[in-house]
C-alpha positions as CSV (number, residue, x, y, z in Angstrom):
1,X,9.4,-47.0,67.6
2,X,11.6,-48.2,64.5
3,X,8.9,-48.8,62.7
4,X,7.1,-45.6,63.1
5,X,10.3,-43.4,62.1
6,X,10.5,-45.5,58.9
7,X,6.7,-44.8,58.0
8,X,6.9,-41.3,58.9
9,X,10.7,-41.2,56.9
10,X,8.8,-42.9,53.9
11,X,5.9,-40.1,54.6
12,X,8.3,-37.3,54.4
13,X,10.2,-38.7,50.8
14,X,6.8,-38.4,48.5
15,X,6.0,-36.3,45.8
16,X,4.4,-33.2,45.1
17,X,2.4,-32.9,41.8
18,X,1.2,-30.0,40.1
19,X,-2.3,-30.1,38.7
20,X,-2.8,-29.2,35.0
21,X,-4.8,-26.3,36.3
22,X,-2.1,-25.0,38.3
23,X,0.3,-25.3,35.3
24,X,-1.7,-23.0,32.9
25,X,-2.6,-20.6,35.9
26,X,1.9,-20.4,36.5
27,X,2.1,-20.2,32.5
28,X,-0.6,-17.3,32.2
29,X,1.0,-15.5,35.3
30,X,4.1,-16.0,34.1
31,X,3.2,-14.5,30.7
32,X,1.4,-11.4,31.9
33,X,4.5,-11.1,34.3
34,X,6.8,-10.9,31.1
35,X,4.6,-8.5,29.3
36,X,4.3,-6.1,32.1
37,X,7.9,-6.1,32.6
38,X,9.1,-5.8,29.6
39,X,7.0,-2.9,28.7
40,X,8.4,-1.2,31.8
41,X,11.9,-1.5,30.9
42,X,11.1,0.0,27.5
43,X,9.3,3.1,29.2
44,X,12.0,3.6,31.1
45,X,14.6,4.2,28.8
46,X,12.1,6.9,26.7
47,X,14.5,8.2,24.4
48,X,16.2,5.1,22.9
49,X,12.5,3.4,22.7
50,X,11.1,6.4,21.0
51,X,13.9,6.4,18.2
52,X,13.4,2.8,18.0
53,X,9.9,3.2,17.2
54,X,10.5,6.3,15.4
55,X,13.0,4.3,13.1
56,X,10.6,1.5,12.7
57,X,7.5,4.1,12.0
58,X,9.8,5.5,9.5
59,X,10.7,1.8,7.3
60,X,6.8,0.8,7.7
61,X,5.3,4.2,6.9
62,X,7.3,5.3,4.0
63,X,6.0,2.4,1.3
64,X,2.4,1.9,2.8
65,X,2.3,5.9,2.0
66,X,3.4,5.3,-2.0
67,X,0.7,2.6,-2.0
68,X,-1.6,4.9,-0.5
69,X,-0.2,8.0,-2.9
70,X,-0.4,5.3,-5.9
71,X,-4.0,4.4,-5.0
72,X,-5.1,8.0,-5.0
73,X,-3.3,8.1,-8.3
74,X,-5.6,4.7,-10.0
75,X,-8.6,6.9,-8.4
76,X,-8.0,9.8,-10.6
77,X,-7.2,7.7,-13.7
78,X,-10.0,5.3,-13.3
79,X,-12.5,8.9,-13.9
80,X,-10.6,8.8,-17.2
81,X,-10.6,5.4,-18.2
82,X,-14.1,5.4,-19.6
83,X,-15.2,6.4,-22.4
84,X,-12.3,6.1,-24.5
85,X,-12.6,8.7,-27.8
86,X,-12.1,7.7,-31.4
87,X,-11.6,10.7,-33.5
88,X,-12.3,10.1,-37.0
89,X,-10.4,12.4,-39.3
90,X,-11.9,12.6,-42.5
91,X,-10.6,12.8,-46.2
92,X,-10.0,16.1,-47.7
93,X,-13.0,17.1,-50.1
94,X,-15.4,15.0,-47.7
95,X,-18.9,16.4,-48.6
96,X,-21.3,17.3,-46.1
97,X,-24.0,14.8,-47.3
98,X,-21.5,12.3,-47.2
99,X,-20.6,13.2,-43.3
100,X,-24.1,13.4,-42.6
101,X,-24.4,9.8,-44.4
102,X,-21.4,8.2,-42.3
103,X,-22.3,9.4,-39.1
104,X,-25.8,8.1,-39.5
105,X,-24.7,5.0,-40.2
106,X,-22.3,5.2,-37.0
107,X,-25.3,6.3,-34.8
108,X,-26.9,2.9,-35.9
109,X,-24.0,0.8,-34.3
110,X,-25.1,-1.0,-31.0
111,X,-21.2,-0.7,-30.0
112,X,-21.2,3.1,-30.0
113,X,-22.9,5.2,-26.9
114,X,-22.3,8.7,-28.9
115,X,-21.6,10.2,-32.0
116,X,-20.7,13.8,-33.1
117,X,-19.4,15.7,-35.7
118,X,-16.8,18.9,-35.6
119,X,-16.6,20.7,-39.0
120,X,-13.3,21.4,-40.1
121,X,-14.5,25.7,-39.2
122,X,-15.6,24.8,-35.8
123,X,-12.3,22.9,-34.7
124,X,-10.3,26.0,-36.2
125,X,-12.6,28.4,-34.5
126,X,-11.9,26.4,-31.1
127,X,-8.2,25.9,-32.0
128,X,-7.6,29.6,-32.5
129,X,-9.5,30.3,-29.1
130,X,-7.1,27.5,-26.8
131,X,-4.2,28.3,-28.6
132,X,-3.4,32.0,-28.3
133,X,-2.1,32.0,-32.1
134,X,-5.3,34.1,-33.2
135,X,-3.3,36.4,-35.3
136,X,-1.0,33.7,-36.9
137,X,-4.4,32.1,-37.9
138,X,-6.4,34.6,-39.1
139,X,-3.4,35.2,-42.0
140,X,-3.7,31.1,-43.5
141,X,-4.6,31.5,-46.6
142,X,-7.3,27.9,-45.8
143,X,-7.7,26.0,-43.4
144,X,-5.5,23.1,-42.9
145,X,-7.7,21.1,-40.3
146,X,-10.2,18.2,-41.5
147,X,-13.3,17.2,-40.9
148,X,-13.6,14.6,-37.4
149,X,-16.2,12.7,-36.3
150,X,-15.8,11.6,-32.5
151,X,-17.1,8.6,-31.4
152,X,-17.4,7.1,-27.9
153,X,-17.8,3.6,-27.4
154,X,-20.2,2.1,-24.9
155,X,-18.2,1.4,-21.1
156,X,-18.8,-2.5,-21.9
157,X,-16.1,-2.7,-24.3
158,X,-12.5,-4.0,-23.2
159,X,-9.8,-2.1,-24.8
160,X,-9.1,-5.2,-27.7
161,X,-12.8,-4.8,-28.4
162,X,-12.0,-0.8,-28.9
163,X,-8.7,-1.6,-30.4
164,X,-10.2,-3.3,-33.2
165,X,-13.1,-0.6,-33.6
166,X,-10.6,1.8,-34.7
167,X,-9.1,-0.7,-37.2
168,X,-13.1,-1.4,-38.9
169,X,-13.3,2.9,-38.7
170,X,-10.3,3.1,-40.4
171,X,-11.1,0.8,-43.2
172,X,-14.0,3.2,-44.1
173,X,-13.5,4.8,-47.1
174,X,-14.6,8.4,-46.4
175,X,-11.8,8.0,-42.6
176,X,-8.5,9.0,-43.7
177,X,-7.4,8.1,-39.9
178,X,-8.4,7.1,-37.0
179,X,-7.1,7.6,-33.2
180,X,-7.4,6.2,-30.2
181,X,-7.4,8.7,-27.6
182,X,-7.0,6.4,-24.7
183,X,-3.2,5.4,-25.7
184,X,-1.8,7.9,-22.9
185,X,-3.9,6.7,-20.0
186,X,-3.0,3.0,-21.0
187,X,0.6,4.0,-20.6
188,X,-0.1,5.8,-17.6
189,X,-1.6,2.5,-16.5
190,X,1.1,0.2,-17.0
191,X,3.2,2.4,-15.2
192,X,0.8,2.7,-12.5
193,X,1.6,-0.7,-12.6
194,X,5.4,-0.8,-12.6
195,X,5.2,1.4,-9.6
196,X,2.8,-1.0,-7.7
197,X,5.4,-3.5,-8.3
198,X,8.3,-1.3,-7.4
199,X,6.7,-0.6,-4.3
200,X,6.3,-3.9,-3.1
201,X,9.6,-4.5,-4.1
202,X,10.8,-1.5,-1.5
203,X,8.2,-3.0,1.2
204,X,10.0,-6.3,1.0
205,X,13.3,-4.7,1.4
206,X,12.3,-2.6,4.2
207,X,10.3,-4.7,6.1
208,X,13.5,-7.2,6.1
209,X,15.4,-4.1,7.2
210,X,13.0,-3.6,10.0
211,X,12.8,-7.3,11.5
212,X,16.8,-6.9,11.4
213,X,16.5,-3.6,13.6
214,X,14.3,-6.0,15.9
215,X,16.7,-8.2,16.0
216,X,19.9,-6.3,17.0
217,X,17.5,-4.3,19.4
218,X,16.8,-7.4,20.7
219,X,20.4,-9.0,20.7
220,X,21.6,-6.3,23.1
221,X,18.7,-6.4,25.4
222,X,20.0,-10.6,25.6
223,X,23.4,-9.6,26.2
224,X,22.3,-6.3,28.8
225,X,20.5,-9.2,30.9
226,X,23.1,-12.2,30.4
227,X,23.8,-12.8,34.1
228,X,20.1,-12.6,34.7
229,X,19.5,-15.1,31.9
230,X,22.7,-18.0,33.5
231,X,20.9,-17.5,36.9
232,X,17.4,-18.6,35.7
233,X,19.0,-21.5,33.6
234,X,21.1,-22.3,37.1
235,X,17.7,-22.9,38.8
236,X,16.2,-25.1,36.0
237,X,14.6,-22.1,34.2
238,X,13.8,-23.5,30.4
239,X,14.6,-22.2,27.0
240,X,11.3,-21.1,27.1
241,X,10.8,-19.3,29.9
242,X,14.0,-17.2,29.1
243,X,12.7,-16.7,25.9
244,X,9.2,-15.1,26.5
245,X,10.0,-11.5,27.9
246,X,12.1,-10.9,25.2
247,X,9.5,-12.2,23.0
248,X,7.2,-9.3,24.1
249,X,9.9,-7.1,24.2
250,X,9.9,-7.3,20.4
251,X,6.1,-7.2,20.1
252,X,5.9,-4.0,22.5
253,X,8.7,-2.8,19.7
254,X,6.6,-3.8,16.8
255,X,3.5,-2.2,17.9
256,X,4.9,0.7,19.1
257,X,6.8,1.7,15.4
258,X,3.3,0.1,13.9
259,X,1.3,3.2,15.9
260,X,4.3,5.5,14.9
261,X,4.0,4.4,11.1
262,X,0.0,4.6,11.3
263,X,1.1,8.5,13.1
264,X,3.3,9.3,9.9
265,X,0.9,8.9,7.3
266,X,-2.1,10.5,8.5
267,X,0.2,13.3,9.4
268,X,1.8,13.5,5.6
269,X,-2.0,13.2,4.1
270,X,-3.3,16.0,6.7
271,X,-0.6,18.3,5.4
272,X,-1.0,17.5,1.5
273,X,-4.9,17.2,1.6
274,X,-5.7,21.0,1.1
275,X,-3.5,21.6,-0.9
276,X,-4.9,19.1,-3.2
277,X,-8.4,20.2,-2.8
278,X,-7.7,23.3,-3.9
279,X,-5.9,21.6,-6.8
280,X,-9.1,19.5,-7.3
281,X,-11.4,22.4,-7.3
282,X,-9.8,24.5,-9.9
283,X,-10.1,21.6,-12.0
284,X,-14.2,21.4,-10.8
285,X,-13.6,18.2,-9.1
286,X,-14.7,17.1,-5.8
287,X,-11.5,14.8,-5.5
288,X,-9.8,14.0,-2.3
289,X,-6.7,12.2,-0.7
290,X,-8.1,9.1,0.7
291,X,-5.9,7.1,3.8
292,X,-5.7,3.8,5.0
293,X,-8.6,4.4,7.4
294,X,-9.1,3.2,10.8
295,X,-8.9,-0.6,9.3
296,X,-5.7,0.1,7.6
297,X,-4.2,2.1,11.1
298,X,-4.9,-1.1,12.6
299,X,-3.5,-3.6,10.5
300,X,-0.6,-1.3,10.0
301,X,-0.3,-1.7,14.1
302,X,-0.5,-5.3,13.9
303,X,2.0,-5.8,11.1
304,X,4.6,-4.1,13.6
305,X,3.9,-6.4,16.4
306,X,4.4,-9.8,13.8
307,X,7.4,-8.3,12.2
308,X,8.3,-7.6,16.2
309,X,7.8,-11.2,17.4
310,X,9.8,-12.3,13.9
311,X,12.8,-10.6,14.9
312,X,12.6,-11.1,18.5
313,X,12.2,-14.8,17.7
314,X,15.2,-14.7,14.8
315,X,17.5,-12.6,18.0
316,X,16.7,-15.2,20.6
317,X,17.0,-18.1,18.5
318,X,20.3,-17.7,17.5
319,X,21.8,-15.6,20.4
320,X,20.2,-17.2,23.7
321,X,21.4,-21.5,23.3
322,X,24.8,-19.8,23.4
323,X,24.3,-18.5,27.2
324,X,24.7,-21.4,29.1
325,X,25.8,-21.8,32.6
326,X,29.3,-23.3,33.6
């Protein structure tokens, strides 16, 4: 009889292992458990998730819609960028054999796509017609304006290859100056440019502003649940485990200001694109504001939920080794 109680004694004191199968099915449980739950506690307080999201939206929406107001802008200029114009004023007394001569010779050049000439009458005629100065005009005793040839270089040329085009024009001896009339739109370029820059500069500064909201958001939804958080560590809960609602507490967050942000700017582009149709079509233009897109909703959504799980992470890092049991 001894013996019997010690086998079935020794019987009663093994182990239980877990299979590896029955660790990942406890892990994927447990993490659609977390997700679940932590979505429901953000739906049920509505009004401080919605101004969460709303103040999210509002830090993610407000430099993708520059980029996309700046990219509509490089739309428009790129019409203008080709051709650029050289205007060939010529020297006072310029015969019109010798025009006719020069702009043969320019018509020859393999660089140049067209070549015309404006009498020194015909730009007066259409000055006094744009201007509104007809009677000043008609009283000038001659007229002041030259003769200009305007040439357009072919769309292959960089602007250094058009740059020194005008410098050869104006070494001819019958082209008392000559302009490039692409000088505006290359300033209007670089500060395209600058404002590209400036932009991602704000982005940066925002989007650090927006994982710090995450994280405070998150900090007080640790320190709302801190009994909660000393009971699971009391029953050998790990770091981990603790960790992962909160986790997708941020990501719900994230995607949530993400869809808000997405919401923001294709409401600001539906209220300025008829306006600027109408803009467009006084001008005979067929141009239109162009969005993100679908593509760019999306990714827009799925920069929220990685800036979520960045300051959810940041929160609980730093806020959850301190909650220990005593």
């Amino acid at each position: 009889m001894t013996g019997d109680a010690t086998s079935a004694r020794r019987e009663g004191a093994s182990l239980s292992r877990t299979s590896l199968r029955g660790r990942y099915d406890a892990w994927l449980r447990h993490h659609r458990q977390s997700s679940a739950d932590s979505l429901l506690r953000i739906l049920d307080n509505p009004v401080s998730s919605i101004l969460t999201w709303l103040v999210i939206g509002i830090a993610l929406a407000l430099p993708v819609s520059l980029d996309v107001a700046l990219d509509n802008a490089g739309r428009v200029s790129s019409t203008w960028d080709s051709p650029a114009q050289l205007s060939l004023f010529l020297v006072d007394g310029t015969s019109q054999a010798a025009a006719k001569e020069l702009i043969e010779e320019l018509s020859k050049d393999p660089q140049l796509a067209q070549v015309q000439f404006v009498s020194r009458e015909d730009a007066l005629e259409e000055f006094t017609r744009v201007s509104g100065f007809a009677d000043i005009l008609e009283n000038l005793q001659e007229n002041p304006l030259p003769d200009v040839v305007l040439v357009e270089p072919v769309d292959s040329l960089s602007p250094n290859e058009v740059t020194a085009l005008r410098d050869e024009f104006e070494a001819q001896p019958l082209v008392a100056e000559a302009t490039l009339d692409m000088a505006w739109l290359q300033r209007l370029n670089s500060l395209l440019e600058l404002s590209r820059r400036s932009v991602l500069a704000l982005g940066g500064f925002l989007i650090f502003g927006v994982v710090l909201i995450l994280g405070n958001t998150i900090r007080l939804a640790i320190e709302s649940r801190r009994e909660e958080i000393v009971i699971v560590k009391l029953v050998g809960g790990s770091n981990a485990f603790v960790r992962r609602p909160f986790l997708y507490s941020g990501l719900w967050y994230g995607v949530g200001g993400g869809v808000f942000a997405a919401l923001l700017v294709s409401a600001g582009l539906w209220f300025l694109s008829a306006p600027v149709e109408q803009l467009a079509a006084l001008y005979g233009s067929d141009f239109s504001l162009r969005g993100p897109g679908l593509i760019g909703s999306l990714n827009l959504v799925l920069v929220g939920g990685l800036l979520g799980l960045a300051g959810a992470w940041l929160a609980v890092s730093r806020h959850l080794g301190a909650i220990e049991p005593r």
